[in-house]
N, C-alpha and C positions, 0 to 999 in steps of 0.2 A: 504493500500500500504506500510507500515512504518515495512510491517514482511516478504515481498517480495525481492526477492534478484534484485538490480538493474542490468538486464541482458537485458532489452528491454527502447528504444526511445520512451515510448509511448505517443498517441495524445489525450488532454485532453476530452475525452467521454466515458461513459460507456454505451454500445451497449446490449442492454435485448430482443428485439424481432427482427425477422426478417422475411421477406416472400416473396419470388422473386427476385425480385431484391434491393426490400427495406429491412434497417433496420431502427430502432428507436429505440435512446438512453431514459437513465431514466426520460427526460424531458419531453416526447412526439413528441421529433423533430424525421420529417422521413429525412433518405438519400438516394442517390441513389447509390447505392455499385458498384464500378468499378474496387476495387480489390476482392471481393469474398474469401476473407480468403487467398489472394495469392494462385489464380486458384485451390481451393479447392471444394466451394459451386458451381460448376458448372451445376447441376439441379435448382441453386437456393436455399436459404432460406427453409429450411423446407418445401422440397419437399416432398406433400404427398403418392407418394410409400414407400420413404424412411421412415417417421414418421410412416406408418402403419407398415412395419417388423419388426425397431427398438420396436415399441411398442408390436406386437403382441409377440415378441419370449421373448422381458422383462417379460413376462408374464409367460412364460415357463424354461429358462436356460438363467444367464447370463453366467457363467462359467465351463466348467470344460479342468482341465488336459490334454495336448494333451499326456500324458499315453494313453490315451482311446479317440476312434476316433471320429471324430467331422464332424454329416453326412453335414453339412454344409459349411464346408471345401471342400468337394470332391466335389460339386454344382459350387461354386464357381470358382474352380480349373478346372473342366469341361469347365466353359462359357467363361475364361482366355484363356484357351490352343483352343477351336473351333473357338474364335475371332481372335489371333493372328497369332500363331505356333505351331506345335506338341510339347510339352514339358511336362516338372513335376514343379508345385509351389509349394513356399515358404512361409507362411504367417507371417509379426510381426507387428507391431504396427505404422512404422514411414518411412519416404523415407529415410532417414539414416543408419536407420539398415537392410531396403533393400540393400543397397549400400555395408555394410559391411557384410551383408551375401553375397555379388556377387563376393567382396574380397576375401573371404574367402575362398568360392567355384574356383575362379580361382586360386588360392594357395594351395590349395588340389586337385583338376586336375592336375597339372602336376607336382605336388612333389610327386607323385603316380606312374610319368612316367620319362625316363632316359631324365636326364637333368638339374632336378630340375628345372627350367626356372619359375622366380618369377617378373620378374619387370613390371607393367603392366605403360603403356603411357595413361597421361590423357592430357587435353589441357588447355593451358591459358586464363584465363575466365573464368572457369569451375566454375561449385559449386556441390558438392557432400554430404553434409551431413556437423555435428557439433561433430561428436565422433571423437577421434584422428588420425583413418586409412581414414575417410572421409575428416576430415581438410587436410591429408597429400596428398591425390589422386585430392585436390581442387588447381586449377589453379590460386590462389588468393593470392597472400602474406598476404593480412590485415587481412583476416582470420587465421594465424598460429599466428600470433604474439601474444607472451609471452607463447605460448603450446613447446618450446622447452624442450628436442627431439620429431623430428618428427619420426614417422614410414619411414623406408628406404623400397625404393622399389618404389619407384613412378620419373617419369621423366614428364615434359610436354614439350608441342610442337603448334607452333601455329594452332590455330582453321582455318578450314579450306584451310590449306595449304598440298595439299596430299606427297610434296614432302618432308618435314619438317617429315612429319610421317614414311615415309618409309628410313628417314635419321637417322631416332634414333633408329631402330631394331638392336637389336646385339641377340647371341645365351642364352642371358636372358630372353627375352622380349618372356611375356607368353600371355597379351592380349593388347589389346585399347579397353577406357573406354572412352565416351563419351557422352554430349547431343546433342538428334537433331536441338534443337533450345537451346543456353543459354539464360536464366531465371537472374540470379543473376546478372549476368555483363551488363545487360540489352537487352535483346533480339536481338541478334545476331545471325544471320542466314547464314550457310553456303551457299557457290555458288550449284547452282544446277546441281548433280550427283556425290557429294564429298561422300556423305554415301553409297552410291554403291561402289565407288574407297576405300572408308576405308573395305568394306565389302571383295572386291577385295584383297587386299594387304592381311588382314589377312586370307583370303584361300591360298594367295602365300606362305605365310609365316610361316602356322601353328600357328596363334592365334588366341585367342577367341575373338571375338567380342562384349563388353558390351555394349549397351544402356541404358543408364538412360531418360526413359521417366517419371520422378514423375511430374517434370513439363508438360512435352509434350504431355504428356498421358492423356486416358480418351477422348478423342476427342478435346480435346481442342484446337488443329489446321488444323482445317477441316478432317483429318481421326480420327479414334479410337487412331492408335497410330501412331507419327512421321515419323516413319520408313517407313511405307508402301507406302507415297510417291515415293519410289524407288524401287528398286528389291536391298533390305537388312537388309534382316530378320538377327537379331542377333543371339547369340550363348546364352547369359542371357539378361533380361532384367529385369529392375527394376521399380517399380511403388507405387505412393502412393496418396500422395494426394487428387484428386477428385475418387479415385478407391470408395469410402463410401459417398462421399458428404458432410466429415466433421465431419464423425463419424472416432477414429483413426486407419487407417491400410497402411498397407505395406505390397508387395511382390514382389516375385522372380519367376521368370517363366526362367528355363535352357531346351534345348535342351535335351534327354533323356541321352544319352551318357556323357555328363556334371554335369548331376545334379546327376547323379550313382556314383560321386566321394563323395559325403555327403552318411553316413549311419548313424543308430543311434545312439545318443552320439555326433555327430561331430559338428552341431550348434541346438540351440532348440531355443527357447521363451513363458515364462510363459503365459502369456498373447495373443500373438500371434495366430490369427485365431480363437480366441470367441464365440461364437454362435450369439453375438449382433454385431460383425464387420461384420462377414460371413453375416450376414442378410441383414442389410445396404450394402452390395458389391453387393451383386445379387440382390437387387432390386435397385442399381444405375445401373449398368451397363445394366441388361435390361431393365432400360427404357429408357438411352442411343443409344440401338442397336431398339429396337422395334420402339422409333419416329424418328430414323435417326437423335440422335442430331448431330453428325461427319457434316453433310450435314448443319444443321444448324449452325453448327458452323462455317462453311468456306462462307456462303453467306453474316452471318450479317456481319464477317471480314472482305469481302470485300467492304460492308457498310462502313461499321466505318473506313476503310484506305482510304476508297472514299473524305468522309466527311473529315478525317484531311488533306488530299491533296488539299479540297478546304481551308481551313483554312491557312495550310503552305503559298500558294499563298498571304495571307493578313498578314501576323505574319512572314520576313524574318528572326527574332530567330531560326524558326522549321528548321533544316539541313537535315532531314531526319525522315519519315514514314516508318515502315519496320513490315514485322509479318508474322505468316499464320493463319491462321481460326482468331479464338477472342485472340490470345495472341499477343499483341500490340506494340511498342515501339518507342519512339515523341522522336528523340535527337533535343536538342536546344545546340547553341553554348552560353550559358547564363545561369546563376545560375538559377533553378525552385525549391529551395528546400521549398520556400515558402507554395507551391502548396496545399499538405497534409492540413494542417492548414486552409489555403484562403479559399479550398474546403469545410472544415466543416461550415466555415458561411456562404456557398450558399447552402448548403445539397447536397452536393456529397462527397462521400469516393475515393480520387486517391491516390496512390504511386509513389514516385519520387527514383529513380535510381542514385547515385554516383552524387546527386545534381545539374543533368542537364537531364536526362533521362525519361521520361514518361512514367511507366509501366500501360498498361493497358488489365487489362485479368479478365474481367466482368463476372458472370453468363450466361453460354451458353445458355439461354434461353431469355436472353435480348430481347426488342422489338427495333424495329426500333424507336419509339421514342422517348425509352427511350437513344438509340442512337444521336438522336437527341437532346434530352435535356442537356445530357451528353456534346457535343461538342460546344452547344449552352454557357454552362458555361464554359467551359475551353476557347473560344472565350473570353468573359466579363472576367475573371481572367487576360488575355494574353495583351489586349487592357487598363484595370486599370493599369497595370502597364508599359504601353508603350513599350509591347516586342512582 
């Protein structure tokens, strides 16, 4: 650790195997994971579809140049565009540089067309990535600080508030940039039919509609992807996270007309679309679509908001149970940042939120008693210390 740059809080365990919903550090201790790599391992630990593609195609091509086409890209990019919306993707490495290839592409859209129209509106509480056009588009002060200047071109507006959105349009304003559910500020969920009304405004208005589902994405709140909740299909969308299961990728999926403003030359990435990401992608996402994990994922969710409801009832701390499918979120009016830490000496992995928020976005294959176990300890944690 003494040649790492200090950039990460981290909690003292070193984590070497995992499998389902268990990991076990270098001691032999198992846990029960209830952040998943921050809704990443969502098939689980070394899911073996995913182990046999990464493995078989190791075996054949990790790399080459997207100079030269990469038939496992177009595979990919197929089972994207038939799951979601007719469009064209993007592949790179990170929900980041998804983000800032969506930037980018809405900034070569319509500096293409009369107007120039460049500011795109994102929301307060947001979280968008760690690159500088991503800190600047993130609805977070504590994120910019000390990254001054910021990239201009970014306004926010409160989350969830349609009228707040349609009050900061001026003949700049070229898209809104948003998630369906925010992740970072702690799982805040807009009122329901606001992503139709934001979907609404920018057809009134001639903008592009971003979705960032890296969080939300992948089924991770009872559909495949957030959006489908409502009738509002985006204009770009962004994805990363559990799109591999932990293997690193990113992409972009634009409407056709959209994504015709990127030609070659305009963004690339070395790395980007692999034959060993593209592998791990198609065989998460089909096995995703083929067990109905979306389906699974909205029943256990309803589980486990069940269970903390009965919990809240005994623990007057808890203010508030909120989520959809397995992406979770416990506000307590009382510091929990203990939690993380407590957890590791009963063997469970949680995440704590702005030091009072309870993030929990488990492995979408979670069992119900592992469900059970899970709130079974956070119960005993909540009660030890009288909250």
């Amino acid at each position: 650790m003494d040649y790492l740059m200090n950039t990460y809080a981290r909690l003292p365990v070193n984590l070497v195997r995992g499998k389902g919903c268990l990991v076990w550090d270098d001691k032999g201790k198992c846990y029960l994971d209830m952040v998943a790599g921050i809704a990443v391992c969502s098939l689980g630990h070394c899911h073996p579809a995913v182990v046999e593609a990464l493995t078989t195609q190791a075996r054949e091509l990790f790399h080459c140049s997207n100079l030269y086409s990469i038939p496992q890209q177009a595979r990919l990019a197929r089972l994207i565009s038939e799951n979601t919306f007719d469009g064209k993707v993007f592949f790179c490495n990170s929900g980041a540089e998804a983000n800032e290839a969506a930037i980018k592409l809405v900034r070569r859209y319509y500096n293409k067309k009369p107007g120039h129209k460049t500011k795109i509106i994102t929301m307060e509480g947001s979280f968008h990535g760690r690159t500088l056009a991503t800190v600047a588009a993130t609805g977070q002060a504590r994120f910019k600080l000390g990254f001054a200047p910021m990239p201009a071109g970014f306004v926010t507006v409160a989350f969830g508030n349609i009228n707040a959105l349609e009050a900061a349009i001026d003949d700049k304003t070229a898209a809104v940039m948003l998630e369906p559910i925010q992740g970072e500020s702690g799982i805040q969920v807009p009122p329901p039919g606001y992503l139709k009304q934001v979907r609404d405004v920018c057809d009134n208005h001639n903008l592009l509609f971003v979705a960032d589902e890296i969080q939300t994405g992948c089924s991770r709140t009872g559909k495949l992807f957030a959006y489908m909740y409502e009738d509002a299909d985006p204009d770009i969308m962004t994805m990363a996270k559990a799109l591999a299961n932990g293997f690193p990728v990113g992409a972009v999926i634009a409407k056709p007309e959209v994504a015709s403003a990127f030609g070659p030359g305009n963004h690339a990435s070395t790395f980007g679309g692999n034959p060993l990401a593209m592998s791990a992608g198609i065989a998460t996402l089909n096995t995703m679509i083929d067990e109905d994990i979306p389906d699974s994922s909205l029943q256990k969710g309803l589980y486990l908001r069940q269970c903390l409801g009965e919990l809240k009832k005994v623990h007057p701390s808890i203010t508030e149970v909120r989520g959809k499918g397995l992406m979770v979120g416990v506000e307590f009016d009382t510091d929990i940042s203990f939690m993380p830490m407590e957890g590791l000496t009963k063997g469970i992995m949680l995440n704590v939120i702005k030091g009072h928020i309870l993030r929990l976005v488990p492995p979408l294959i979670i069992s119900t008693a592992e469900i059970d176990r899970a709130v079974d300890i956070i119960d005993t944690m909540l009660k030890e210390k009288g909250i």
